[in-house]
C-alpha positions in Angstrom: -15.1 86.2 79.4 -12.0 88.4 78.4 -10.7 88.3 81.7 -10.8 84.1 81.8 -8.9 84.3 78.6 -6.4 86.4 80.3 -6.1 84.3 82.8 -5.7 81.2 80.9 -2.4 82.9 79.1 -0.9 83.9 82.4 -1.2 80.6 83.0 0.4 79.2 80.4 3.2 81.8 80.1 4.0 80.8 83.8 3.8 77.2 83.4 6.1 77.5 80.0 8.5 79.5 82.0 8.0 76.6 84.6 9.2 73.8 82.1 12.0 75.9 80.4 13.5 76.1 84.1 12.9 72.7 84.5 15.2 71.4 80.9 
């Protein structure tokens, strides 16, 4: 279970990285 939750902030630190290259 810790390592889904890991993965689930990776993802969001990539996708909010993602947008803030975007604007």
């Amino acid at each position: 279970e810790q390592q889904i939750k890991n993965i689930m902030d990776g993802v969001k630190e990539r996708q909010s990285s993602y947008y803030n290259r975007l604007y």
